[in-house]
N, C-alpha and C positions, 0 to 999 in steps of 0.2 A: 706143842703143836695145836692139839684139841684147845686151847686159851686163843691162844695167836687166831686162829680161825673166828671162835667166837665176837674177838674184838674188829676182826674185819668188817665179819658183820654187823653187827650193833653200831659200827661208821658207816658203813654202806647203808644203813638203816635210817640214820639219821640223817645224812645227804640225801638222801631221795626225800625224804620230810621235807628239809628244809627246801629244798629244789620246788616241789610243790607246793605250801604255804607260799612260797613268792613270787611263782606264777599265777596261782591267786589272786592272791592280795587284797588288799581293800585298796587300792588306790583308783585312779582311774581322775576322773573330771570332777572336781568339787561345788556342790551347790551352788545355784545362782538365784537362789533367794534364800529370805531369811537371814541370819545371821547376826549382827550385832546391830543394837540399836540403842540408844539415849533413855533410860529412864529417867522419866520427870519425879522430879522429889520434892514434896509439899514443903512449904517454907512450915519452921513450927511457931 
C-alpha cells in the first residue's frame, strides 16, 4: 500500500511538472528580424 501510494505521487509529481513547463513554454510569436541571411563567399 505504502509503494502504491508512493508512485501515485511521484505521477502526481510529474503531471503537475509537466502541466506547468507547458504552460510556460517558450513558444509564443517568433522574431521578426534577423534570421537567415546569404553569406557572400570570396571567389579563391
Amino acid at each position: 500500500m505504502k509503494m502504491l501510494r508512493r508512485a501515485l505521487v511521484a505521477l502526481s509529481m510529474a503531471g503537475t511538472i509537466a502541466g506547468v513547463l507547458r504552460l510556460r513554454g517558450s513558444g509564443g510569436v517568433p522574431p521578426q528580424e534577423g534570421g537567415w541571411r546569404e553569406v557572400g563567399v570570396p571567389p579563391r
